[in-house]
N, C-alpha and C positions, 0 to 999 in steps of 0.2 A: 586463578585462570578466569578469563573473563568469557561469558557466552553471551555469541552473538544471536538474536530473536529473529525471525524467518518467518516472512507472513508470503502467500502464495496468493495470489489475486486472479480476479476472473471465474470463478468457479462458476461451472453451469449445472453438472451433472451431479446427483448422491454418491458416483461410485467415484469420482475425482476428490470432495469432500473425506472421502473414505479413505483414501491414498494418502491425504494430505496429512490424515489427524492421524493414521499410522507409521507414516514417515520420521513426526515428531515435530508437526509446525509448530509456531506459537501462535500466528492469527491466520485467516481467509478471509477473503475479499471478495463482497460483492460490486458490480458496473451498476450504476442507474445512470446511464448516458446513453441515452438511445442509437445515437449512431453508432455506437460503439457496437462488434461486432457479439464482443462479451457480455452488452444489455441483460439485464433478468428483470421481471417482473417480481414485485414486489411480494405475490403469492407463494412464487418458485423462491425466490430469494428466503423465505418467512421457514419453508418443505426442508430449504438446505442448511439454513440455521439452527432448527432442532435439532438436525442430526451431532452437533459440535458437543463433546463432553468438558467438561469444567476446566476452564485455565487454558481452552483455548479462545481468541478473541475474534467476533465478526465484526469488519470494518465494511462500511460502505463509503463509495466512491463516489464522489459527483461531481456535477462541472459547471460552473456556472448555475447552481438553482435557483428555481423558485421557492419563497419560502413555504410556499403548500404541500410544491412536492416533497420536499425534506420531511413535511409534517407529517405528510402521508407514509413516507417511510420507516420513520420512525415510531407511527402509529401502526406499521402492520408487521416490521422484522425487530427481530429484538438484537439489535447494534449495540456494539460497546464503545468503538471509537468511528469519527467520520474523518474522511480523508479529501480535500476539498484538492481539484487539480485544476483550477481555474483563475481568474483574475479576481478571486472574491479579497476584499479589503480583510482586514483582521475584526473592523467592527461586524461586517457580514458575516462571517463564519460564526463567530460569538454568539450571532443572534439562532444563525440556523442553528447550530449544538442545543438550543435549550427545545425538553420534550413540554409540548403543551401541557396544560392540564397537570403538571407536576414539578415541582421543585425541586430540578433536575436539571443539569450542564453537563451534558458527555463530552470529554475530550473531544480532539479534533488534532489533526496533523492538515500541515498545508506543503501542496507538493510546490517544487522550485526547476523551474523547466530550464536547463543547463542549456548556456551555450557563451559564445565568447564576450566579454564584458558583464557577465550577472557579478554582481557584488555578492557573496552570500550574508555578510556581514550586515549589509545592507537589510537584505530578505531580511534574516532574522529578527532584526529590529522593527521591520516592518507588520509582524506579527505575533509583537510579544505575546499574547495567550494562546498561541498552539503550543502542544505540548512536543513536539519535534516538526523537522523539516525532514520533507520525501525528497531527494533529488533523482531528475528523469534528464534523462535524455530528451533534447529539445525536437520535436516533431510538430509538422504544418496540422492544422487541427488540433486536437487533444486526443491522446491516445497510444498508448506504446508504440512505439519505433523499432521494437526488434534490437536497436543499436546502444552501445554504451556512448556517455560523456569521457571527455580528457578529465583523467579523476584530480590530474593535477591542479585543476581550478579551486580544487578542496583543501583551502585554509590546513595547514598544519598541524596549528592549534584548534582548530573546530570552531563553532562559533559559540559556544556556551551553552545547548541544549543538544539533546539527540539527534543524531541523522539516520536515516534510512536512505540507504543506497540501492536505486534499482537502472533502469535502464539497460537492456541488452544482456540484463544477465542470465548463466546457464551452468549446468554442472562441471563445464571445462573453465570458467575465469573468475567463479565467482571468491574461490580460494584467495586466489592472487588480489583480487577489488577487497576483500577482507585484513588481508597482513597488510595492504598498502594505504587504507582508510580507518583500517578499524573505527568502521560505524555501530553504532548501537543496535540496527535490525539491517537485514537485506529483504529487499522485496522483487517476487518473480510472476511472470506469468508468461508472455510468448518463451521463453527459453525451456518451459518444461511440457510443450503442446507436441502435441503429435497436428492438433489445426486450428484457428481459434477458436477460442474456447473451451475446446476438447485437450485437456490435459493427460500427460501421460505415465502410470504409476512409476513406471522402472526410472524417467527422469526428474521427477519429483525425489524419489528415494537417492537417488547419484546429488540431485541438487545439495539436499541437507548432509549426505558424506563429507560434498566439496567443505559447507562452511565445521562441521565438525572437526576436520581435517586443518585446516586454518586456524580454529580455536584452540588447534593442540590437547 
């Protein structure tokens, strides 16, 4: 039986962290995109990353960085993988992953903003050193939509590396986006809020039912 991985994104609060790592996620996610409504500071971000017990993973998000502020990031929250949802090249991302000061490459996943005519075959080739592709729901800005993609545009055979399926997802469809993808992690945030940001324990807990449930 294969289990599907489940990272929850956006975290603002300790006691949403607290939900999450009891629920039985495998990562959390922190925003460094300011406009974003999900933004944390690198401090708050640094408060909510200790709380995480072993084997679960902190991902931070960005969009378009600079490489100082990654630097800064990296030099103040202790990240395991980066999640780049911008038009960054593959050599870009490459560069931001590495920690100053250390002979050290963190992974890195690049998201693939879905909409009619993306090749993903394409994408992926586009970015052969990420270690998976995030597929989102395409939205004006950057930034969750709320809304799923047609999952149909998702190559049958996959494209030779990991996918993470998110966009639009919640604890009513994320089952069904699981049997019908079977991607290697789902990623969630506006589907388990009570507003943004403010996530809500009892749909975090229904979230991870749904894909348990799916995994059979």
């Amino acid at each position: 039986m294969s289990r599907t991985r489940i990272k929850v994104c956006g975290l603002t609060r300790p006691e949403d962290v607290a939900a999450a790592v009891s629920a039985g996620v495998d990562a959390v996610g922190f925003v460094f995109y300011p406009p974003s409504p999900r933004n944390i500071s690198f401090d708050r971000a640094a408060e909510l990353a200790a709380l995480l017990p072993p084997f679960v993973t902190a991902v931070g998000l960005f969009v378009n960085p600079q490489p100082d502020f990654v630097a800064k990031a990296l030099g103040r929250v202790p990240l395991q993988l980066l999640q780049f949802h911008g038009n960054e090249s593959d050599a870009q991302c490459a560069e931001l992953s590495v920690i100053r000061g250390a002979e050290h490459r963190l992974h890195w996943i690049k998201a693939v903003r879905m909409c009619p005519g993306v090749n993903l075959i394409k994408s992926s080739a586009s970015h052969p050193r990420a270690c998976g592709l995030l597929l989102d729901a395409f939205a004006q800005g950057y930034g969750g939509s709320g809304k799923t993609f047609d999952w149909s545009w998702v190559p049958a055979g996959g494209v030779g590396r990991p996918l993470v399926v998110s966009g639009g997802l919640d604890p009513s469809n994320v089952a069904e986006a699981i049997r019908k993808l079977r991607p290697w992690a789902v990623d969630v945030s506006s589907g388990v809020e009570i507003s943004k940001g403010i996530k809500d324990a009892a749909k975090i807990a229904a979230f991870v039912a749904g894909v348990r449930n799916a995994d059979g």
